[in-house]
C-alpha positions as a Markdown table, in Angstrom:
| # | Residue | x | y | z |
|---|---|---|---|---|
| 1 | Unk | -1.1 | 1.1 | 4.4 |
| 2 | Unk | -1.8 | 2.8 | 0.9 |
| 3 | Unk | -2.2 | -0.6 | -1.3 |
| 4 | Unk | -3.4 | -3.9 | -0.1 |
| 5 | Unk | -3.0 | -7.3 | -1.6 |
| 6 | Unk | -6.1 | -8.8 | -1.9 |
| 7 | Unk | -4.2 | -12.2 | -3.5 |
| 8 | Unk | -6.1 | -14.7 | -0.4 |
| 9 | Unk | -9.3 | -13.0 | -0.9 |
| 10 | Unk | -9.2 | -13.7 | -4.1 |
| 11 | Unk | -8.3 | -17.2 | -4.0 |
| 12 | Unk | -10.4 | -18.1 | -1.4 |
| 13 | Unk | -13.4 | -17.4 | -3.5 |
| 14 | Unk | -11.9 | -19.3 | -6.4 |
| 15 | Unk | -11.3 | -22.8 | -4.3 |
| 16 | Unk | -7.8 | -22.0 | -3.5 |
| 17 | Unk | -7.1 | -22.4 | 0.1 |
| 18 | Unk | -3.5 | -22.0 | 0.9 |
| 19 | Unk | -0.6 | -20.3 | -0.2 |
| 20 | Unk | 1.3 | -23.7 | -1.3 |
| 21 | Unk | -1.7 | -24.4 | -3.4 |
| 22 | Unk | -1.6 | -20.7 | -5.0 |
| 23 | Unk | 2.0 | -21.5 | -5.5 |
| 24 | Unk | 1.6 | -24.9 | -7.8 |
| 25 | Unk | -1.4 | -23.5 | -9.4 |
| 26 | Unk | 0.2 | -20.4 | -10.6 |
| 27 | Unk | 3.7 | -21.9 | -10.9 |
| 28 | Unk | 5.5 | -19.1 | -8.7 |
| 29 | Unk | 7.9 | -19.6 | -5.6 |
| 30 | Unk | 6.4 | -20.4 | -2.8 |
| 31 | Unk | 7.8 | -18.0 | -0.3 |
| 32 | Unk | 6.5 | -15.6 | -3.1 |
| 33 | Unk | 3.3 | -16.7 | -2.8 |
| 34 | Unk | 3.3 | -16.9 | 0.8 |
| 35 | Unk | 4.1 | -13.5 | 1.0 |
| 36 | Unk | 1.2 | -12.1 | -1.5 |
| 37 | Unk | -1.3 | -14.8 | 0.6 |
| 38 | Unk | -0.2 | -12.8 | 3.9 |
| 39 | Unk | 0.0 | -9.5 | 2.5 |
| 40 | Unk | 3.6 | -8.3 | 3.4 |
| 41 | Unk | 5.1 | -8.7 | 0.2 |
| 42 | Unk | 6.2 | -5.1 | -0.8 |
| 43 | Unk | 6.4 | -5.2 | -5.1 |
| 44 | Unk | 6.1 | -8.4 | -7.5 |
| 45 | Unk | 7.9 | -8.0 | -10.9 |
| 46 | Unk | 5.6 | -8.1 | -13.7 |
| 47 | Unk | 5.6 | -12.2 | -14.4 |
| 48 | Unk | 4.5 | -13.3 | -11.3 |
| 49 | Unk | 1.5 | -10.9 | -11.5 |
| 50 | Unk | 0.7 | -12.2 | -15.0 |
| 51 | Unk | 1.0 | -15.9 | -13.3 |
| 52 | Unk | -1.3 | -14.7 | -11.0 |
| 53 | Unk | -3.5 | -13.0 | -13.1 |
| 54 | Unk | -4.3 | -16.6 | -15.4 |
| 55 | Unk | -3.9 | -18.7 | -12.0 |
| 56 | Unk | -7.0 | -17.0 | -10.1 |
| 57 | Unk | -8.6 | -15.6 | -13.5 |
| 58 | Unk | -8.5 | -11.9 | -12.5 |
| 59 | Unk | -7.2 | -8.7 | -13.4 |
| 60 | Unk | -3.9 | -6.6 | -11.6 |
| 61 | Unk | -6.1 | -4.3 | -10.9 |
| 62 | Unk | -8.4 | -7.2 | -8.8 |
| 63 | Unk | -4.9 | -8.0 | -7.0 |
| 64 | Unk | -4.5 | -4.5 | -5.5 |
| 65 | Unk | -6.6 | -2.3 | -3.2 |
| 66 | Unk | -5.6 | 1.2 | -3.1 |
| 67 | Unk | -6.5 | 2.7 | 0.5 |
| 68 | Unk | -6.7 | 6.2 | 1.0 |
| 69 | Unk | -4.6 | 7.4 | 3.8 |
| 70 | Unk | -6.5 | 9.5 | 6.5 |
| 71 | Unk | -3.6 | 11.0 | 8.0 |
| 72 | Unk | -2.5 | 12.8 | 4.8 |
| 73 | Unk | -5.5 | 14.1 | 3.7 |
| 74 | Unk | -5.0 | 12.2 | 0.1 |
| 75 | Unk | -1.6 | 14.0 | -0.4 |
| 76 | Unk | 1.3 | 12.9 | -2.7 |
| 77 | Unk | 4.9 | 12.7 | -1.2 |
| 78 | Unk | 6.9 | 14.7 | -3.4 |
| 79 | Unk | 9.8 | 12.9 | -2.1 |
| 80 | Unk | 9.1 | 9.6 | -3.4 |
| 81 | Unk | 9.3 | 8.9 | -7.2 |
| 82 | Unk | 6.1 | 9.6 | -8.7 |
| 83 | Unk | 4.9 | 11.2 | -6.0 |
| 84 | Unk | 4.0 | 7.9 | -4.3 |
| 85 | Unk | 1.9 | 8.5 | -0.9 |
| 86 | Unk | 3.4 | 6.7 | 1.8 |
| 87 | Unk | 2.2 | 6.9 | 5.6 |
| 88 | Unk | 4.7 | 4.3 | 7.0 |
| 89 | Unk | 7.8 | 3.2 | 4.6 |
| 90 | Unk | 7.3 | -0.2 | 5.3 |
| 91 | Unk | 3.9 | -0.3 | 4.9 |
| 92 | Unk | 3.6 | 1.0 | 1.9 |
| 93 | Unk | 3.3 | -1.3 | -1.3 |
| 94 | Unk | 5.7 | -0.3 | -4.4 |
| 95 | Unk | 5.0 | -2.2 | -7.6 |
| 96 | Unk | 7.8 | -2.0 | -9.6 |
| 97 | Unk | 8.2 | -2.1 | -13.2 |
């Protein structure tokens, strides 16, 4: 995996002990949140990061944990746009924006 959610971790620390919870506090679906909580969601859109973001009193960059990939040696995929690393397609986190 190249980026991991770090959205329970986060929580966790700050009282918030399920996704549901997460969900109310931050006003955001709950299957949304349920997928940030377990880490398989593969992008959020740009509100629901900034719900979040107040929710759990962080940064976006706090969210995300960028994880080298030892396999590639730190090398971009040129055929991804930007040049986005990614070891296993479905792995592999995409934010969108």
């Amino acid at each position: 995996m190249v980026v991991k959610w770090r959205v329970r971790e986060i929580a966790e620390r700050r009282g918030i002990t399920t996704a549901s919870d997460l969900a109310h506090r931050a006003g955001v679906n709950k299957n949304t949140a349920g997928a940030l909580w377990n880490g398989r969601s593969l992008r959020a859109d740009l509100d629901t990061l900034a719900k979040l973001c107040k929710a759990l009193g962080c940064t976006t960059e706090e969210l995300l944990e960028y994880l080298p990939d030892a396999d590639s040696g730190g090398k971009m995929d040129p055929n991804t746009p930007d040049g986005i690393r990614t070891p296993g397609h479905a792995a592999s986190v995409l934010i969108t924006v």
